[in-house]
C-alpha positions, 0 to 999 in steps of 0.5 A: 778428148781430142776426136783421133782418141775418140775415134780410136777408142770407138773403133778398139771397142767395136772390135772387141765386140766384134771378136769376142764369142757370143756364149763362153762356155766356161768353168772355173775348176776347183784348182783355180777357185782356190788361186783366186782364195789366196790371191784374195787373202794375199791382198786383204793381208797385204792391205792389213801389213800395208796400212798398220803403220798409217793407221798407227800414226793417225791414232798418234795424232788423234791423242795428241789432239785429244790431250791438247784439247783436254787442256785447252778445255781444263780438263785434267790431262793423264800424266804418264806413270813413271816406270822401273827404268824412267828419269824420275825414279833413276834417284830413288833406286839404290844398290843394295849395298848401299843404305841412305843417307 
C-alpha cells in the first residue's frame, strides 16, 4: 500500500472515531426485528434457489465418476431399466389391433 492510502485511510478512521458517540442509546423496535427476519430468510432462500442448479451438477458429476470407477475397478455397473416409452421396448409395443406374427 503506497503511503497517500495509508495515510488517507488512518485519518478516515481517526474521524470516525472522532465523530461517532460515546453511548448510542438505541432499540430495535419489534417492526424492525421483523425486517431483519425476512431479509434473513430472503437470503437463506435465495442462497437455497442460488445454488440448487450447482449442487445438482456436482452430484452429476460425482456419479459419473462413481460409475467410471465401478468399471474401472469390475465391479458390475447398474444399467438403467428401460421404460414405457424407451428405444428398447418401442418394438416389443403393439397396437392392440394388431396380433404378432
Amino acid at each position: 500500500m503506497s503511503k497517500g492510502r495509508c495515510l488517507l485511510s488512518s485519518g478516515m478512521v481517526v474521524l470516525v472515531w472522532a465523530l461517532a458517540p460515546g453511548r448510542a442509546f438505541a432499540y430495535i423496535d419489534p417492526g424492525n426485528g421483523a425486517y431483519m427476519v425476512q431479509a434473513l430468510f430472503t437470503v437463506i432462500g435465495a442462497a437455497f434457489f442460488y445454488l440448487r442448479h450447482p449442487i445438482r451438477s456436482l452430484r452429476g458429476l460425482a456419479d459419473s465418476l462413481a460409475s467410471r470407477w465401478k468399471r474401472f475397478r469390475g465391479f458390475p455397473v447398474e444399467a438403467p431399466q428401460p421404460t414405457e416409452n424407451s428405444a428398447e421396448n418401442v418394438g416389443s409395443q403393439l397396437c392392440p389391433h394388431e396380433s404378432p406374427e
